[in-house]
N, C-alpha and C positions, 0 to 999 in steps of 0.2 A: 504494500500500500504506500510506501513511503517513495518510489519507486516512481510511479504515476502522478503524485502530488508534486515531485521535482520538474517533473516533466511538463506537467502544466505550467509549474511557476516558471517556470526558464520560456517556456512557450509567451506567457502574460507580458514578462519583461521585454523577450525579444518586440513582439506590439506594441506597448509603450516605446520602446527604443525609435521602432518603425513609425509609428504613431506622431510622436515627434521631429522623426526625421519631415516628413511627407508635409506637416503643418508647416515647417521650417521650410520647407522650398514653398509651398503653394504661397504664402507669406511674406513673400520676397519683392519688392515691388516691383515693376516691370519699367521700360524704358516709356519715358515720353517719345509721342509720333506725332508733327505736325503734318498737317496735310498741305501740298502742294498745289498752289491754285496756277491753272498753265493761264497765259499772256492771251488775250485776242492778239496778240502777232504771232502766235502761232500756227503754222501752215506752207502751207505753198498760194504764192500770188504771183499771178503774171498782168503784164504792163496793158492799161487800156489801150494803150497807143502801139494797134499790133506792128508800123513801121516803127518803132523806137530804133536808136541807134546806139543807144548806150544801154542800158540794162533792159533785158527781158523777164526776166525769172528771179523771184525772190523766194528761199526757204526762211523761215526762223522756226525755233526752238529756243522755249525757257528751259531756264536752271532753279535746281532748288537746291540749296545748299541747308547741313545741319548748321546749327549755331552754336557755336563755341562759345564756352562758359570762361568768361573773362575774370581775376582777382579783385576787380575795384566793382564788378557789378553791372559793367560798360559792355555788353558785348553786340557781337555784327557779325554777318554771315560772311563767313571766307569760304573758296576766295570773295570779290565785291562784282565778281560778273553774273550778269543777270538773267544771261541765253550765250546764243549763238545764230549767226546768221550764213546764209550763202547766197552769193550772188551769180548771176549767168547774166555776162555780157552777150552783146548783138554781135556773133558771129557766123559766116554762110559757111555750109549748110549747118550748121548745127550751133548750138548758142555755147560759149564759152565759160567755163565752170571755173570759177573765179578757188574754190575750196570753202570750208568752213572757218570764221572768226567768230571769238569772242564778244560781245558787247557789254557795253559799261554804261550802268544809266548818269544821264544826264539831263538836267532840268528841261522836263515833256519830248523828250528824245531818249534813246538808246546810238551811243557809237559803236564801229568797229574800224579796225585797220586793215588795209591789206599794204602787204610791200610788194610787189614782182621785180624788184629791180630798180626798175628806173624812176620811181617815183611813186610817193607815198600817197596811198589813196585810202580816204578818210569815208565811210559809212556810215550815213545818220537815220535813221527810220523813226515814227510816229505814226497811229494812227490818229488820222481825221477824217470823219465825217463816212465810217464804214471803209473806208480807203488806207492801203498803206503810203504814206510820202517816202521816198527815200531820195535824201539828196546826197551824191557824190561829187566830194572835192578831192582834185587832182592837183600834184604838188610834184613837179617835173626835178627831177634829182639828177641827171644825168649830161648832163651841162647844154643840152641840143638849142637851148634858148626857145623854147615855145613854151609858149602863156600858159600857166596855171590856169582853169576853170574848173565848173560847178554847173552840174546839169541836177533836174528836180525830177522825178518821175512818180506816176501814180500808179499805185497796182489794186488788183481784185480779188479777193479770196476766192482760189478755183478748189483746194483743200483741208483738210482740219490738220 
């Protein structure tokens, strides 16, 4: 008899042991999850203006970055980019895929940069009015001496 009462109690224990293990994870707090709300500039847009000569095709894509818990209380999403864009210049036959940039917001704008070489080309986008704006300034690096300019174009949401 003494035999089965050990067995039990070793049995009891090991369950309490278990018992508290199991409350001790269920218990445990879980991570915060903020939800990621995406950009209306999110998509594919192409140019009302199907003669364009400068930009046809515009992608973008938001970023959601975690936020990093800062020592004084101060904290910001790193990195501070807030998407990513791609641009397709007016090329025959086929339009010219510029790659994927970063963009950085800026007061009722998003920029980005591209470099190819010769000159540093600066990408600004906003939506107005159901419309994407994106204006490209071109910044000639290359000593050829031809004018820096700035072309505006407007696009349409063809995608989500």
């Amino acid at each position: 008899m003494y035999k089965p009462f050990a067995a039990l109690l070793v049995g009891v224990q090991a369950l309490g042991i278990w018992g508290l293990t199991t409350t001790g994870m269920l218990s445990l707090p879980t991570p915060a999850q903020a939800l990621c709300v995406s950009s209306p500039m999110d998509g594919v847009w192409q140019n009302v203006n199907p003669n364009a000569r400068s930009l046809v095709k515009v992608e973008y894509r938001s970023s959601c970055h975690d936020v990093v818990q800062c020592p004084n209380g101060n904290c910001q999403s790193q990195p501070t980019d807030v998407g990513r864009i791609r641009v397709y210049g007016s090329c025959h036959p086929t339009a010219c895929d510029w790659g994927w940039t970063s963009v950085y917001q800026r007061p009722q704008w998003v920029r980005g940069k591209y470099d190819p070489g010769f000159a540093n080309k600066w990408v600004w986008a906003k939506i107005q009015n159901n419309q994407l704006i994106v204006v490209t300034r071109t910044q000639f690096k290359d000593n050829s001496n031809r004018a820096n300019y700035e072309t505006w174009d407007n696009f349409r949401k063809v995608s989500p």
